[in-house]
N, C-alpha and C positions, 0 to 999 in steps of 0.2 A: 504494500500500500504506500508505502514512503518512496520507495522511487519511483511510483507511478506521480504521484505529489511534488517533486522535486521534479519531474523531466515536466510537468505541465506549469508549475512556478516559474521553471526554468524559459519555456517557449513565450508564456507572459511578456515575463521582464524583456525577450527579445525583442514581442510585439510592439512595447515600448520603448524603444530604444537603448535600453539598458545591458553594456557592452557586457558578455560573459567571459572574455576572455582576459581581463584584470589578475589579478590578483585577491579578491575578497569575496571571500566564500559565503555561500547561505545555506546552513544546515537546518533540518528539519528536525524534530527530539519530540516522541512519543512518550511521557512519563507522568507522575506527579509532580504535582504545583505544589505551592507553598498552602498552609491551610486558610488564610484570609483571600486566596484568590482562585482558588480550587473549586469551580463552580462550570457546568458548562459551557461550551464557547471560549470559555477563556484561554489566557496563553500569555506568555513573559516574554518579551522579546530584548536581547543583548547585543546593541553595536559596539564593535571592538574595531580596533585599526583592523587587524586583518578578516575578520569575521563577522559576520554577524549571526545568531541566533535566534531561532522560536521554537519554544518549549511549550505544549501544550498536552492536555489527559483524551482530546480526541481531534479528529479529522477538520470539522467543521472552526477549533481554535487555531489550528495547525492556518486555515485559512484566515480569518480574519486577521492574526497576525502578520499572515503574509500582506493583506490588504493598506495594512496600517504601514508597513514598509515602505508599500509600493505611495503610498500619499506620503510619505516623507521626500519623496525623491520628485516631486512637484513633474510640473509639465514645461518647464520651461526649455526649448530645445539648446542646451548649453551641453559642448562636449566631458565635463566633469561635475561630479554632485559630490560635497566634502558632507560628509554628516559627524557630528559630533559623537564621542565615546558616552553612551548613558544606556540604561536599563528599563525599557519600560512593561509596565504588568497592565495587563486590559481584561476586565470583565466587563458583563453587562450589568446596567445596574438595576435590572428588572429582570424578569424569568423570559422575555422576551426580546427580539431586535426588530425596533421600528422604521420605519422610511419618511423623509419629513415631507410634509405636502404642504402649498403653497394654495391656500382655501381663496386667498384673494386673488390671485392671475386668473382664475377660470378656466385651467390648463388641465387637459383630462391628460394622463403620463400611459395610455395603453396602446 
């Protein structure tokens, strides 16, 4: 299952422009969490100069922290993205994940 996750993260990031052939790795980590963030969905994710990390207890956090990644790395077409060394922990803060709608524009999203 993880390297099926890893070669489709991996095609992602290509779709985006984001070079694989660098030097800074993105590992996948199937485990427990710590116990205040050990909740569905969730996952920790660790950038290091050479790596970066997402640790999560199933598939679905394994994703979203991939997610949270890929929005650090913005959309600006610039040939390098410097991201600072920090650790960050994501859960949801509800038993659910919502979508924001925009009730005023009168914009149907389907």
């Amino acid at each position: 299952m993880l390297q099926g996750l890893k070669a489709r993260a991996i095609d992602l990031l290509l779709k985006l422009g984001v070079s694989m052939t660098g030097n800074h790795e993105i590992a996948f980590i199937l485990g427990p969490l710590s116990e205040e963030i050990s909740v569905p969905d969730s996952y920790t994710m660790e950038i290091a100069k050479e790596e970066t990390t997402i640790n999560a207890t199933d598939a679905s956090g394994l994703f979203h922290g991939l997610m949270s990644f890929v929005g650090l790395l913005g959309v600006a077409k610039i040939s390098k993205v410097t991201l600072r060394e920090i650790t960050i922990y994501g859960k949801a803060r509800f038993d659910y994940c919502g979508h924001p709608f925009d009730v005023a524009c009168n914009v149907r999203l389907t």
